[in-house]
VEXRO-581157 format. One line per field, with one value per residue (C-alpha): residue number from 1; residue in one letter; chain; x negated, y negated, z negated. Coordinates in Angstrom, 3 decimals, padded with zeros to 6 digits, m for minus. Each point is the difference from the previous one (the first is absolute). Layout:
BEGIN
i: NUM; ...
aa: A; ...
ch: A; ...
u: X; ...
v: Y; ...
w: Z; ...
This chain:
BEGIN
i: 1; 2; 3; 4; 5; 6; 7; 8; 9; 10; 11; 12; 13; 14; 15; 16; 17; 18; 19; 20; 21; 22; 23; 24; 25; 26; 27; 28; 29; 30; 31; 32; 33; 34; 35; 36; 37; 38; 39; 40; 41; 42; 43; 44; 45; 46; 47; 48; 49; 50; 51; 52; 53; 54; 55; 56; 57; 58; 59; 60; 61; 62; 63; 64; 65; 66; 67; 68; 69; 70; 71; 72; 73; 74; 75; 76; 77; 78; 79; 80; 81; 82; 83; 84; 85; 86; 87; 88; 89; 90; 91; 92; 93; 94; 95; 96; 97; 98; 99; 100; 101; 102; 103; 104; 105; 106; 107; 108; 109; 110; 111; 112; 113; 114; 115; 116; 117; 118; 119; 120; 121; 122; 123; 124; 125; 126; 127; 128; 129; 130; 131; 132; 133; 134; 135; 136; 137; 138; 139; 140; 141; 142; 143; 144; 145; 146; 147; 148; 149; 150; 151; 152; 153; 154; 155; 156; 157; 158; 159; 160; 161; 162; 163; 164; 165; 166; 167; 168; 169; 170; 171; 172; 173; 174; 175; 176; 177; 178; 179; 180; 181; 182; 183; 184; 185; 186; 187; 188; 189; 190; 191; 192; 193; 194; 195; 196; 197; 198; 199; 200; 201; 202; 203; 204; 205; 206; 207; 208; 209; 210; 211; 212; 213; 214; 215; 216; 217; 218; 219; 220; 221; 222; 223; 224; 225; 226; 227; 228; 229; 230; 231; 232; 233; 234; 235; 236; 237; 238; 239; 240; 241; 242; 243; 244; 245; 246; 247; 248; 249; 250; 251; 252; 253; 254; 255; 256; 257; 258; 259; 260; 261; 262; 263; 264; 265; 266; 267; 268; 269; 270; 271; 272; 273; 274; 275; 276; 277; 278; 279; 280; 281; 282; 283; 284
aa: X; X; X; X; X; X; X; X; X; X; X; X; X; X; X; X; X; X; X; X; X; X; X; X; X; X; X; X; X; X; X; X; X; X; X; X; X; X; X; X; X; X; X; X; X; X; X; X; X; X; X; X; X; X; X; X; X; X; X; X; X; X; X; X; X; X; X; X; X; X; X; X; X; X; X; X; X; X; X; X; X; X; X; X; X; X; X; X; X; X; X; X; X; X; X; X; X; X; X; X; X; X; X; X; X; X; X; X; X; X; X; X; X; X; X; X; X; X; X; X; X; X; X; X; X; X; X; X; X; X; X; X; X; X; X; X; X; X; X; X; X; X; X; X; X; X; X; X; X; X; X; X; X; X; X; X; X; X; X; X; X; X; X; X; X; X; X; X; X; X; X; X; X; X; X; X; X; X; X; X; X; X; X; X; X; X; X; X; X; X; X; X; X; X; X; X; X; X; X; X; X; X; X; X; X; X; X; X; X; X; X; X; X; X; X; X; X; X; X; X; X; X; X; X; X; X; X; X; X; X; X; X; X; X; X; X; X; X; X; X; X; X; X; X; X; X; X; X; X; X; X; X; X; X; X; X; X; X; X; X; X; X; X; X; X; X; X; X; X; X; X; X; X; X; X; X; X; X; X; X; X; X; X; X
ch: A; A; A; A; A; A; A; A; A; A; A; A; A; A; A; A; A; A; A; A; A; A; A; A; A; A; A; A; A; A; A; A; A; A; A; A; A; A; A; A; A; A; A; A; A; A; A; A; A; A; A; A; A; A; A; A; A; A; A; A; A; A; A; A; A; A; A; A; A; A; A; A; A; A; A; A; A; A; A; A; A; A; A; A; A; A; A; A; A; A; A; A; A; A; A; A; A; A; A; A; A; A; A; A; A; A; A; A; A; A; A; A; A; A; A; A; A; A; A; A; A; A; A; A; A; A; A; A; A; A; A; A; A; A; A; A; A; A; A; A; A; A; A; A; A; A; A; A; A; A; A; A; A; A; A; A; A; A; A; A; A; A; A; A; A; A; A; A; A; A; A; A; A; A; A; A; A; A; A; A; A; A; A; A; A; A; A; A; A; A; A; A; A; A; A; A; A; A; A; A; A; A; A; A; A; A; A; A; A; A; A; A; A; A; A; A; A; A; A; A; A; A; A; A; A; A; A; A; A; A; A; A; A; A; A; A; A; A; A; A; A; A; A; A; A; A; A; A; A; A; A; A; A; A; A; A; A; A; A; A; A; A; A; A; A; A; A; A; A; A; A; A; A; A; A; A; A; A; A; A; A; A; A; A
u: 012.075; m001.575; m002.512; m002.872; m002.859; m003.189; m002.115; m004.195; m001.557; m000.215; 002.697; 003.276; 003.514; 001.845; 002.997; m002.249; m000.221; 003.463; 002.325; m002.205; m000.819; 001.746; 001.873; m001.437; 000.496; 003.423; 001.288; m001.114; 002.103; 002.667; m001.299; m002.632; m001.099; m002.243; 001.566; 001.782; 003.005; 000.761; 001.360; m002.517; 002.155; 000.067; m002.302; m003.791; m003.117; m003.226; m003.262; m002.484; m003.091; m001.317; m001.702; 001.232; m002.053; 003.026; 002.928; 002.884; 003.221; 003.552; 002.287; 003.981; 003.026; 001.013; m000.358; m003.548; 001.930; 002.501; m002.096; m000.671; m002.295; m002.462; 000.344; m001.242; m002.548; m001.572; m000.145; m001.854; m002.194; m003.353; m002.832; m002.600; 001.386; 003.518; 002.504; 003.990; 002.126; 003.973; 001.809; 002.457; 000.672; 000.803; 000.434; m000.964; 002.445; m000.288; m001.609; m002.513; m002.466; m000.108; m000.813; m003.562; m003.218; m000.533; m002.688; m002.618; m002.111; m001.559; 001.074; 003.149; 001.416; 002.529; 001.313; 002.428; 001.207; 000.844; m000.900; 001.962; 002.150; m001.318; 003.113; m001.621; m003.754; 001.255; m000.781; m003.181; m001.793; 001.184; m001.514; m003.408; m000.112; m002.338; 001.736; m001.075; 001.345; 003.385; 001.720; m000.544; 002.025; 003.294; 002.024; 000.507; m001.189; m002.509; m002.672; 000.345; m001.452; m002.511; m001.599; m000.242; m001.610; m002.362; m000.677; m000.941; m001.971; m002.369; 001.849; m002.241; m003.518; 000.686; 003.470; 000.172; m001.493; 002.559; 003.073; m001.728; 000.457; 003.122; 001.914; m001.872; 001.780; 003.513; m000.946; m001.054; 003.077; 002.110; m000.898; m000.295; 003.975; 000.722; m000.135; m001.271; m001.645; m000.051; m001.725; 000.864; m000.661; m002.656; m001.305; m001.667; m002.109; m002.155; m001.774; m000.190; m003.675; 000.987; 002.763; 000.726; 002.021; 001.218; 001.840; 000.596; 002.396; 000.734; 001.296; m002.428; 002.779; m000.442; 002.297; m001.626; m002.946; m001.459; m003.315; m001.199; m002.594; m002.962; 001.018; m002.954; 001.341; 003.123; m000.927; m001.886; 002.890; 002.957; m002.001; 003.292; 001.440; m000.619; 000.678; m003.141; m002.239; 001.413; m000.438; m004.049; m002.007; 000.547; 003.786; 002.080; 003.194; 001.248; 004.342; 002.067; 000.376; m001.218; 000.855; m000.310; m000.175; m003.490; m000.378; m003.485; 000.381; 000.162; m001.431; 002.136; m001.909; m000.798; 001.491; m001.200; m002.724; m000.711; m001.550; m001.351; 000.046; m001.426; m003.291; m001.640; 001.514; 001.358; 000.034; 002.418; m000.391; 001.687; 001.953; 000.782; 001.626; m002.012; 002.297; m000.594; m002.616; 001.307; 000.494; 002.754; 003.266; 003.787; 001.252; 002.302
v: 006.197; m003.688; m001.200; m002.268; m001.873; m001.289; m002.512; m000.762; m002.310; m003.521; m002.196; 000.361; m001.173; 002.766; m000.591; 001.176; 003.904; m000.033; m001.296; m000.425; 003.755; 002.294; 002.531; m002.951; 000.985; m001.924; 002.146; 002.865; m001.257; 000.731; 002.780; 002.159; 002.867; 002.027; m000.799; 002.398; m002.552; m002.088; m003.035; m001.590; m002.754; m000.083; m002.807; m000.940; m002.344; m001.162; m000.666; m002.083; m001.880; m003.487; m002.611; 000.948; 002.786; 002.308; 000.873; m001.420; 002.210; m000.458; 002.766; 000.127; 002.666; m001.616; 002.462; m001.631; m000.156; m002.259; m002.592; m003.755; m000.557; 002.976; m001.200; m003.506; 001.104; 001.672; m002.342; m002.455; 002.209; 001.551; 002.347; 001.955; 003.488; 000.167; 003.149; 000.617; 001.832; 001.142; 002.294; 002.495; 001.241; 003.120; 000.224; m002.894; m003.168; m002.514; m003.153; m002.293; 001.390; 003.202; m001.659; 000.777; m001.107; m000.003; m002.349; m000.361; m002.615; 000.287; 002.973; 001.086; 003.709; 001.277; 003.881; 001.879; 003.253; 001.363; 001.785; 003.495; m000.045; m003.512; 000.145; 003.007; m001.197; m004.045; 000.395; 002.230; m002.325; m003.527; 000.998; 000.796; m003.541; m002.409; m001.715; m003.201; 000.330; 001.234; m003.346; m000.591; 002.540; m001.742; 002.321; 003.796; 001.372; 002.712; m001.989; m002.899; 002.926; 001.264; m003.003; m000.956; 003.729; m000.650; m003.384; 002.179; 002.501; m003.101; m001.324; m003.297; 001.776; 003.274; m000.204; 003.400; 001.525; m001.596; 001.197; 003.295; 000.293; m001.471; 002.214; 002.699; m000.710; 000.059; 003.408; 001.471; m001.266; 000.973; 003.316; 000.387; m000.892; 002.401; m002.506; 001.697; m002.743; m002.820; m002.925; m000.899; m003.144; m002.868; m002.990; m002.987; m002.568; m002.914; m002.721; m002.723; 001.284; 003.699; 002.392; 003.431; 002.926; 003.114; 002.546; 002.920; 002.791; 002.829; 001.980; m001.025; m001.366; m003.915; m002.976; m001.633; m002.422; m001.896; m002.268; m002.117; 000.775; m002.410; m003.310; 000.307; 003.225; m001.155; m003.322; 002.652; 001.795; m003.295; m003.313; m001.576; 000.336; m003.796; 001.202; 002.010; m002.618; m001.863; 002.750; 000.069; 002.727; 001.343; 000.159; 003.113; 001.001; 002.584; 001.139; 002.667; 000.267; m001.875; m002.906; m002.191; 001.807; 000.563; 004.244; 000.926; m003.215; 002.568; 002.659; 002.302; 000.260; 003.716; 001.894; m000.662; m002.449; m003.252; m003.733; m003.306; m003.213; m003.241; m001.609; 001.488; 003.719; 002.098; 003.973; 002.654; 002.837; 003.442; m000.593; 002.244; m000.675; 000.540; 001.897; m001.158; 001.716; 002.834; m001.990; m002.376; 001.938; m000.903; m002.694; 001.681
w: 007.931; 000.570; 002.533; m000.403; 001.856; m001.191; 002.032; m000.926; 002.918; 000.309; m001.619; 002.596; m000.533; m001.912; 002.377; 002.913; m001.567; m001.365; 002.629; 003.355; 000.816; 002.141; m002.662; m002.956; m003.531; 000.052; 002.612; m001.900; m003.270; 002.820; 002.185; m001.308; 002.371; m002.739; m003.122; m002.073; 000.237; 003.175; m001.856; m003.072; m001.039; m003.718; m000.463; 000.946; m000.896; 001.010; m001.484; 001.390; m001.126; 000.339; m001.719; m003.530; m001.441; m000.562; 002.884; 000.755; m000.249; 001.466; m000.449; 000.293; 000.138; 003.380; 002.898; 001.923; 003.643; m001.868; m002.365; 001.241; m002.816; 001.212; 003.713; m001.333; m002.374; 002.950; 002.442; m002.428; m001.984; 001.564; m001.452; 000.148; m001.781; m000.828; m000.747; 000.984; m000.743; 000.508; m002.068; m000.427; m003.027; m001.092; m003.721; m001.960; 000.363; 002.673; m001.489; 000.232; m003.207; 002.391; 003.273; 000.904; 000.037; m003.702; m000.726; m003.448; 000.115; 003.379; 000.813; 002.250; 000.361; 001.878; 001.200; 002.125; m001.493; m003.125; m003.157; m000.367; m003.079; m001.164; m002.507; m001.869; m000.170; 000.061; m004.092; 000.761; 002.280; m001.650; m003.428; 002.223; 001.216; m001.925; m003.236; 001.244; 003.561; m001.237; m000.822; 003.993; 001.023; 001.130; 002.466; m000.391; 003.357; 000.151; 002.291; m003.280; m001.913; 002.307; 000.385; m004.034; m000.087; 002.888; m001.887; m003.579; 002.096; 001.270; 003.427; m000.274; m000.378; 002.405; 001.902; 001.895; m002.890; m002.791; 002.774; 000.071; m003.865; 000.227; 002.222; m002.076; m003.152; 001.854; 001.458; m003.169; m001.825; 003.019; m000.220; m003.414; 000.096; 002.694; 003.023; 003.070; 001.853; m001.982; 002.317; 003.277; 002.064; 000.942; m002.101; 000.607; m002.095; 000.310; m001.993; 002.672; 000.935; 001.622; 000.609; m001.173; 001.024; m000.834; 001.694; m002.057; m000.722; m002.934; 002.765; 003.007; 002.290; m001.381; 001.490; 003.212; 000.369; 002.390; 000.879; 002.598; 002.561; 000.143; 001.415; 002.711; 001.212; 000.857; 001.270; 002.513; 000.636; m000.503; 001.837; 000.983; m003.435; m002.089; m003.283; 000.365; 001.175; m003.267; m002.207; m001.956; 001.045; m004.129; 000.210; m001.725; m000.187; m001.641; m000.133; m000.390; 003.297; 003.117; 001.453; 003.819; 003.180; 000.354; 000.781; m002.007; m002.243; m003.357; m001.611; m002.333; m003.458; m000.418; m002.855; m003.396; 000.713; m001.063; 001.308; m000.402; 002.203; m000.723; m001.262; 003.076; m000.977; 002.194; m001.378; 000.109; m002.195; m001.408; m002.964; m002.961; m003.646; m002.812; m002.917; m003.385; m002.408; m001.685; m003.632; 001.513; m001.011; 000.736; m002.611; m002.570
């Protein structure tokens, strides 16, 4: 059901959260321990930021253990805030328009889990995204969608707020088509400037999250380990599920909350969807 990792800190070689760890990301495209599948080889991407003032984006079908081109990307490329992601698909075709993160403008996006019955409210929740952010729309996974209706619910002025509205909508169409728990899974979004994250369930038993203890603390409790003496005191990660060898390194997110990292933020918070007024009604 995917995996994915998101970094905010100082800038770091991308290669050194993907491939150096203990149980990396790339192992996990391989070997996942908490995902609903253990293989997630049906394509994957990154999105990191740099000097330009949008993101860079490579995605590809080729399973991530396998690809030469990510493995040198990688190893060349460092910043300050960048999200992966590996995927295994589990409806909507394997190709490279439905390899995440999404990006718009600044803005990158990316999910593991799934909409309930996305084929019956696909129509529903595409006619609720914004006219002028429909010609974007290039793949036909449900995250594609969730993120255009985050981004017509106001994802660049209030993030958790705009995903709160957003998973709202696909609840209230779910249900109004007879979908028992329509949402399930965790989502991730940045800017460049900070990181968001959601994890968040119809049902209350959402996919598996992960962040990283204060760099300090562990330093305290890891002073023979380099890559923490390396690491700024403001580094984040946050994955799926954790990686390295370091007992105490992570904190599970708590069910259906929310956080921000970057620009000097550091908050976790509860987290609830906000259902749409009582005007919206099902397109015809």
């Amino acid at each position: 059901m995917c995996r994915w990792l998101a970094y905010s800190g100082a800038p770091v070689l991308i290669e050194e959260a993907l491939y150096s760890p203990v149980h990396s990301l790339i192992d996990q495209s391989l070997r996942s321990r908490l995902g609903a599948e253990t293989t997630n080889g049906d394509g994957f991407g990154i999105g990191w930021y740099g000097d330009p003032p949008t993101p860079g984006v490579f995605r590809s079908i080729e399973p991530a253990w396998n690809d030469e081109n990510l493995r040198e990307l990688a190893s060349h490329v460092s910043s300050h805030l960048f999200l992966a992601h590996i995927r295994a698909a589990i409806g909507s075709p394997v190709q490279q328009t439905n390899c995440h993160p999404f990006r718009h403008d600044r803005w990158l996006f990316m999910h593991n889990g799934f909409i309930d019955g996305f084929a019956a409210i696909k129509r529903d929740l595409v006619l609720a995204v914004d006219e002028s952010l429909y010609p974007e729309i290039r793949g036909g996974t449900d995250t594609e969608i969730l993120f255009h209706l985050a981004l017509t619910h106001g994802l660049e002025d209030d993030p958790l707020d705009a995903i709160a509205r957003a998973i709202g909508l696909v609840e209230d169409y779910g249900r109004r088509r007879g979908i028992k728990y329509p949402f399930q899974g965790t989502v991730a979004t940045s800017n460049g400037e900070c990181l968001w994250g959601v994890r968040y369930s119809t049902e209350g038993k959402s996919r598996s999250l992960f962040y990283s203890r204060d760099v300090r603390t562990l330093r305290d409790l890891y002073p023979d380990r380099p890559i923490l003496q390396k690491a700024s005191d403001d580094a984040r990660l946050v994955v799926s599920e954790p990686v390295g060898d370091l007992p105490g390194a992570w904190v599970e997110v708590p069910e259906s909350s929310c956080g921000v990292v970057g620009s000097g933020q550091q908050e976790l918070r509860p987290f609830a969807v906000k259902p749409p007024p009582a005007s919206v009604s099902v397109p015809a």
